[in-house]
N, C-alpha and C positions, 0 to 999 in steps of 0.2 A: 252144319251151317247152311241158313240157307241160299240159293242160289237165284232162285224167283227172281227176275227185271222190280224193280222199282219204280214207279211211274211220279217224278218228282212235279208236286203241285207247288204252287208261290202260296207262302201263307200257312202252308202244312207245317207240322213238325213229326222229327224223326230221330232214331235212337241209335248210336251208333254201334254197330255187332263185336267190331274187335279192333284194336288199335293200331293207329297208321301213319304215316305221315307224308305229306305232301306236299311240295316245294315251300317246306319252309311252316306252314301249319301243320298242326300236331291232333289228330283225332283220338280222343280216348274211348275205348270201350263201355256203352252204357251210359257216356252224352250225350244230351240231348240237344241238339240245334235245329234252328227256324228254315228252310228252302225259300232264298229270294229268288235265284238267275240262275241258267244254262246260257253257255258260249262258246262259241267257237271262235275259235282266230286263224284262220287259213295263214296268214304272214308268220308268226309265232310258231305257229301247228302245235295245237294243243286246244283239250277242250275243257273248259272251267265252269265249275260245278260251285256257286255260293254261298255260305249257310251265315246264320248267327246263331254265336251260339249263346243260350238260354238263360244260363248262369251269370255270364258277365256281360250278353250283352256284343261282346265284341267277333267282329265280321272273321268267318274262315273262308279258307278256298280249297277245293278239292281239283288241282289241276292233272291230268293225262295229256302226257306228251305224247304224239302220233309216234313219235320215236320207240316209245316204251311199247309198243304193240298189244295193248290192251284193250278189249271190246267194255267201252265204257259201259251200252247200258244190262249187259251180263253182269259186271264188276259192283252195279248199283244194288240188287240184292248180297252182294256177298259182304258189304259194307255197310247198308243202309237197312232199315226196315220204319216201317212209316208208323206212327203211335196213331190210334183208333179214337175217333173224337170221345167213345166212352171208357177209353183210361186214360185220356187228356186234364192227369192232376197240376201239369206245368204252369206257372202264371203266364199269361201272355201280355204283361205290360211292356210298352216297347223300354227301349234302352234310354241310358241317361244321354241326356243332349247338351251338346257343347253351343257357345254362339261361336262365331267365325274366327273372333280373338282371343277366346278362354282354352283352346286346344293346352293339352299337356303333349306337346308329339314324341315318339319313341323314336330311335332308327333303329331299324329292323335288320337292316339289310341294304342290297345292293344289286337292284336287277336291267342290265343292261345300260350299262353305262348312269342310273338313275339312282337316286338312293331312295328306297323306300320308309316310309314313315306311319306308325298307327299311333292314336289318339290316346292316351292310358286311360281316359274317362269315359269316352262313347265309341270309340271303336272306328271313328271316321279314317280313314285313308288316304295318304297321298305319295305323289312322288314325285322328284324336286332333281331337275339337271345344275348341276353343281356348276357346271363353268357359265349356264345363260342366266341361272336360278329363277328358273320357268318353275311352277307348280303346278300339277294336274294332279285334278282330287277325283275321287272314286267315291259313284253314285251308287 
């Protein structure tokens, strides 16, 4: 396996080495997903790592908690490996699009006090404080 840094570009796509999962998103081996964002959240401590993925379109995250003591961009080759524009047979048509009121939302989950929600059609994102029912949606 290789070990090589990864140098993740926005717009690139890349294939994933072997399978994994990460707070809650699930990587399979030899999926291929889109590189939107790199981030860091100092308050959180954790660094999140973006894709979409290819097939369905819908948004993953690759989070490393500071806690888990792992050197993110070592860990990038051992995960990631970047596809070469000339074996780039992937379609690159973007994902299906919701308008604002057509969402199908899922809940996913439950991340700090929030409940999280993705879109079953386009993959869009949100998350919704249940006692003010505040929405903050993910760009």
């Amino acid at each position: 396996m290789a070990s090589d840094r990864v140098e993740f570009v926005e717009g690139r796509k890349y294939r994933v080495r072997r399978d994994f999962t990460s707070d809650g998103d699930t990587f399979s081996c030899g999926e291929v997903v889109l590189f939107r964002f790199r981030s860091y959240s100092p308050y959180d401590g954790f660094t999140e790592i973006g894709f979409t993925r290819l097939a369905t379109g819908r948004r993953v995250r690759w989070r490393v908690f500071d806690s888990e003591g792992i050197d993110v961009d070592r860990a990038t080759g051992e995960l990631f490996e970047e596809i070469p524009a000339s074996e780039d047979v992937y379609p690159s048509s973007p994902p299906p699009k919701c308008s604002p009121d057509k969402h199908d939302w899922e809940l996913c989950g439950n991340v700090r006090n929030h409940e999280f929600y993705v879109c079953r059609i386009c993959g869009q994102e949100k998350y919704r404080n249940p006692e003010t029912e505040h929405e903050s949606f993910v760009i």
